[in-house]
N, C-alpha and C positions, 0 to 999 in steps of 0.2 A: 303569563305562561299557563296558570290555570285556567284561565277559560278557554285556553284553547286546545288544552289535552280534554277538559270535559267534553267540548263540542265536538272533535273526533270521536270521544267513545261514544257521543248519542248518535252521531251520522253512523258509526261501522255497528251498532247494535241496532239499528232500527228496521233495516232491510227483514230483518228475520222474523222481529214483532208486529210490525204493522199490519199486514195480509191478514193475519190471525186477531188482531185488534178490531179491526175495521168488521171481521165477521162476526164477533163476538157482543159488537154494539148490536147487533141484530136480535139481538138472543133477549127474551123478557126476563130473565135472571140474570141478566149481562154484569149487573153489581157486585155480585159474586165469583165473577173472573178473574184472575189476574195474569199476567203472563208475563215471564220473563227469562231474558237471551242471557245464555252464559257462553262469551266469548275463548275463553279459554277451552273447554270442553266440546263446542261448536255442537249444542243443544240447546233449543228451545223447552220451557218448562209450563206449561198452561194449568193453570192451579183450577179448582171449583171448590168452594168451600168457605167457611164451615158449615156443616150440618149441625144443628142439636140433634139429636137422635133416638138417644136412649138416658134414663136414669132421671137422678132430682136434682138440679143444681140448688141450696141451701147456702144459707151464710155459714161461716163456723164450721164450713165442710160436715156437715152432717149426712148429704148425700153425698152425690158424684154428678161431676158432666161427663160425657160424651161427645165430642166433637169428632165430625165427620169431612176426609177430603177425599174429591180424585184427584189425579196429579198424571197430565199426559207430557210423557219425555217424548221429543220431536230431535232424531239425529240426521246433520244432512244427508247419511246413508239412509236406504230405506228402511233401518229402526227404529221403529216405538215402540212403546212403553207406556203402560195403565197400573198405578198403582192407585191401590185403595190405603188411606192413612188415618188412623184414629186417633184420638187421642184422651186421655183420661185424668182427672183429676179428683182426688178424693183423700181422704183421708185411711184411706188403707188400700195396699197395691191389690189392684184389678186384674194384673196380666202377666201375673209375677209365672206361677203355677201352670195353668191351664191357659192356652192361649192361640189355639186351632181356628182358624177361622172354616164355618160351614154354612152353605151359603142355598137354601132352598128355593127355588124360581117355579113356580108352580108347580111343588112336590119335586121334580128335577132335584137331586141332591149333589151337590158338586165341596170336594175339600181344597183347602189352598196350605194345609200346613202350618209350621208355628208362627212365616212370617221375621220382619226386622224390628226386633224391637229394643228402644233405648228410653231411661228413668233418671229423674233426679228428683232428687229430697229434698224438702226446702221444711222451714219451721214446724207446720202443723199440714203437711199435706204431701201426698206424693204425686206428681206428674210423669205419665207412662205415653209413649208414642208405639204403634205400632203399624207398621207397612207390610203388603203383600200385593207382591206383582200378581196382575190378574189378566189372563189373555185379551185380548179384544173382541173374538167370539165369546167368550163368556159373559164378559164387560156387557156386552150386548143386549143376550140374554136376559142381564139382568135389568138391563133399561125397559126392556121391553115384554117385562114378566107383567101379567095380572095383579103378583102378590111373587115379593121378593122378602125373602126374610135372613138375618144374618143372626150366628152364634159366634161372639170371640169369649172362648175360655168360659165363663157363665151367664157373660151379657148376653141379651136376646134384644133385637130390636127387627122391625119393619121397615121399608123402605116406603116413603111416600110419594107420591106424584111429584112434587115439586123435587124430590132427590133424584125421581126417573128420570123426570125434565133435561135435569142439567147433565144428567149422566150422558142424553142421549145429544144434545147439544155439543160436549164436550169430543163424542164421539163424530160427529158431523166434521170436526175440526180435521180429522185424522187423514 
């Protein structure tokens, strides 16, 4: 009986991931993809990620990482959705405070606000996620800046060619 309630879930989720599958093999950062149907919600979720970005990652947490995602929501109505997701890891909270995301695209100065953000504590480290829906003209924008540069709260980082890449990839999907 289990394999054949599996094999119904992969025939009725596939229709939705494969078209976006099949264009994402195309893509040179295609390894960095992932995509997945959420049948309940009847939304496709096409990930890009992670970035290093910003910060030192160190043993013993002496620095921080920074990891970077987009994240395009695909609803059968004609709604989508681009959020931009970080995430951080260090030994003292990074987003706790301050945590404005400002987003310069060749001087262009654009704000997205505090953003979604959730934390947990673990032994010797805190791990902070933070999400901010970002329009798709913006999104854009910023694919397609010279020189993109972000501030969350006191992080500063640049965006690189390979992060434009996938940005603007990600965007082709839409």
């Amino acid at each position: 009986m289990k394999p054949l309630i599996l094999a119904l879930l992969l025939l009725f989720s596939l229709p939705q991931e494969e078209p976006l599958k099949q264009k994402i093999k195309t893509f040179r950062n295609s390894g960095r993809f992932s995509v997945k149907y959420d049948r309940f919600e009847d939304r496709t979720y096409v990930r890009v990620g992670p970035f290093f970005v910003g910060g030192t990652k160190a043993y013993f947490m002496r620095g921080f990482e920074l990891n970077m995602y987009a994240v395009l929501v695909k609803d059968k109505q004609p709604r989508q959705s681009i959020y931009l997701i970080f995430e951080t890891q260090s030994r003292d909270w990074k987003l706790l405070k301050t945590r404005e995301l400002y987003v310069l695209m060749d001087g262009e100065r654009q704000t997205f606000g505090e953003g979604v953000r959730d934390s947990d504590v673990g032994g010797y480290y805190v791990q902070e996620q933070i999400a901010y829906l970002i329009p798709a003209d913006t999104f854009a924008k910023m694919a397609q800046a010279k020189k993109s540069e972000l501030r969350i709260g006191t992080i500063e980082l640049v965006l690189k060619d390979e992060h434009k890449e996938a940005f603007r990839d990600l965007l082709s999907l839409l």
